[in-house]
C-alpha positions as CSV (number, residue, x, y, z in Angstrom):
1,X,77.7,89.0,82.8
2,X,77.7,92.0,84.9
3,X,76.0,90.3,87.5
4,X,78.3,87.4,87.4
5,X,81.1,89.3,88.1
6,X,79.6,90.7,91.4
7,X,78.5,87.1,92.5
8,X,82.0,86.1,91.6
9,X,83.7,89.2,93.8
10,X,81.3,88.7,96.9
11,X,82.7,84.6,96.8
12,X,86.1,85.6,96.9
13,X,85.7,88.4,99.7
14,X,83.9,85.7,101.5
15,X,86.4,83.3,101.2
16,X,89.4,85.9,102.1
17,X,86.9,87.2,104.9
18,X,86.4,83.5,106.1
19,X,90.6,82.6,106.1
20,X,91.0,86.2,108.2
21,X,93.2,88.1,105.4
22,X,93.6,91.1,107.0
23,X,95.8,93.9,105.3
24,X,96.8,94.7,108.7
25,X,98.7,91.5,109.6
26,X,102.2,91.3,108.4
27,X,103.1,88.6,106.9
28,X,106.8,86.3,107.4
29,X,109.6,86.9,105.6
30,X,112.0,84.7,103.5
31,X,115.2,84.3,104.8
32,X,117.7,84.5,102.2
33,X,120.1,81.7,101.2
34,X,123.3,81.9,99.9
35,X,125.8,79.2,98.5
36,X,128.4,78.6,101.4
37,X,131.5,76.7,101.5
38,X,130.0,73.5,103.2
39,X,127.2,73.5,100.3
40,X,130.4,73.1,98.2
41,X,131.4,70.3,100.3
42,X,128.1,68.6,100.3
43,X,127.9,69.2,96.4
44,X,131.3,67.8,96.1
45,X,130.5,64.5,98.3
46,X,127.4,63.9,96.9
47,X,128.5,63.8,93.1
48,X,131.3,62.1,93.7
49,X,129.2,59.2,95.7
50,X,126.5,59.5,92.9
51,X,129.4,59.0,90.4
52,X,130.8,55.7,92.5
53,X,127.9,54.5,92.6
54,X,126.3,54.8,88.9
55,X,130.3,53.9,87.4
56,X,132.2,52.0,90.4
């Protein structure tokens, strides 16, 4: 079992080694989103097209 576990840790570091992981590198960022007037709009067009077109 102990033995295992190192074959299993020397796979992963070569697999992180092979993709170039780096703790150096910084990665992106998320930009964040928030819910604007023109979503509303959209929302608003869309259900009432969905509606018209399920009921109309």
């Amino acid at each position: 079992m102990f033995m295992s576990a190192f074959k299993k840790a020397f796979e992963l570091t070569e697999a992180i080694e092979s993709r170039a992981y780096s703790a150096k590198i910084t990665r992106g960022h998320f930009k964040n989103l928030s819910f604007s007037f023109n979503d509303l709009l959209a929302f608003i067009f869309f259900a009432g097209l969905s509606f018209f077109l399920l009921f109309g």
